[in-house]
C-alpha positions in Angstrom: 75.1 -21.9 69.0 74.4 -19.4 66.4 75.1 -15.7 67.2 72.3 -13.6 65.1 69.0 -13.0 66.8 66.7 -14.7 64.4 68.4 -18.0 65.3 69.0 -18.0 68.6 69.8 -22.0 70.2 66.9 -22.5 73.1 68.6 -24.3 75.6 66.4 -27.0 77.7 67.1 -28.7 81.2 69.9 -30.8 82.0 67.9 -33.3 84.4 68.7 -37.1 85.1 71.6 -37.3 82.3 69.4 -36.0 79.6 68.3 -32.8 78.3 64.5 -32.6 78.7 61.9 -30.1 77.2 60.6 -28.1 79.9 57.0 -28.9 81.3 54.2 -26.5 80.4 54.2 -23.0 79.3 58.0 -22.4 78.1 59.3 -19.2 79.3 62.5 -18.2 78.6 65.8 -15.5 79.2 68.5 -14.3 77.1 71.8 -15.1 77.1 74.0 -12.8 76.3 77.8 -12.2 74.9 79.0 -10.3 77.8 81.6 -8.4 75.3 79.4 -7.5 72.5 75.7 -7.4 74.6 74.5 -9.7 71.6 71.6 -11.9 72.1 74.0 -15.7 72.2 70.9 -17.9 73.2 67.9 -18.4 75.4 67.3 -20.1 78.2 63.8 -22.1 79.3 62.8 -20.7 82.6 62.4 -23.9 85.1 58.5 -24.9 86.1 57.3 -26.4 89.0 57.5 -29.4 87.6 61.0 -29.7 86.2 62.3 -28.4 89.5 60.6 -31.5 91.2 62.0 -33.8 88.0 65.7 -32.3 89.2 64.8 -33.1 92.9 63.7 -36.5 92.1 66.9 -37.1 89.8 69.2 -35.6 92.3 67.9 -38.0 95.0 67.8 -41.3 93.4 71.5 -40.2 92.3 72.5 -39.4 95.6 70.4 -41.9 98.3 70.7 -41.4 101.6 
């Protein structure tokens, strides 16, 4: 993950085994280095839709 601000890794959803784009509009956060306050990375900002990919991925992993 690069470290300067112009070329910052954006970081996707870890859903089903796979990292997936997130759905929609992509919003994302900072990450940053909590010893220098740099700007590390960004994180997409879960949708509606990914959150009910996760459900569905958690419970066909997990049946009841």
């Amino acid at each position: 993950m690069s470290s300067s601000a112009s070329s910052v890794t954006i970081l996707g959803h870890y859903i089903g085994g796979a990292v997936r784009k997130p759905s929609g509009d992509v919003n994302t956060s900072d990450v940053f280095n909590p010893a220098t306050g740099a700007v590390t990375g960004k994180v997409t900002l879960a949708t509606q839709a990914d959150v009910d990919a996760a459900v569905a991925a958690a419970k066909a992993a997990f049946p009841a």
